[in-house]
C-alpha positions, 0 to 999 in steps of 0.5 A, a space after each residue: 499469514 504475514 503477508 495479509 496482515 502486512 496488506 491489512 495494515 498498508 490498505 488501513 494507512 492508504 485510507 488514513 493518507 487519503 483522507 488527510 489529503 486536501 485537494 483544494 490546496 495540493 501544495 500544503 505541507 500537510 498535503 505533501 506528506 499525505 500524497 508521499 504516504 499513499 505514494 508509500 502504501 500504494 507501492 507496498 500494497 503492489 508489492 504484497 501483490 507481487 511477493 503473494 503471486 510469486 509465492 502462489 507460483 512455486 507452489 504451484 511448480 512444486 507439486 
């Protein structure tokens, strides 16, 4: 159950970042912190990803 939240509140703040990015000027600070930041969501979201699939895959080899 913690995991979907966890997704929720990554894909919530990958939007946020992505709507701060300005792609007129790349190279703006305010730009750099919102490319790091859905960087950030990006990986936690494929990890969320993984960490559910692995957890699927027990279960399955469990029963």
């Amino acid at each position: 159950m913690k995991n979907y939240i966890f997704l929720i509140l990554a894909t919530i703040l990958l939007v946020f970042n992505i709507s701060k990015l300005n792609l007129e000027n790349i190279y703006s600070n305010d730009s750099k912190i919102a490319l790091i930041g859905v960087l950030a969501c990006s990986c936690a979201i494929i990890l969320l990803t993984i960490l559910h699939l692995s957890k699927k895959i027990k279960d399955k080899t469990k029963s």
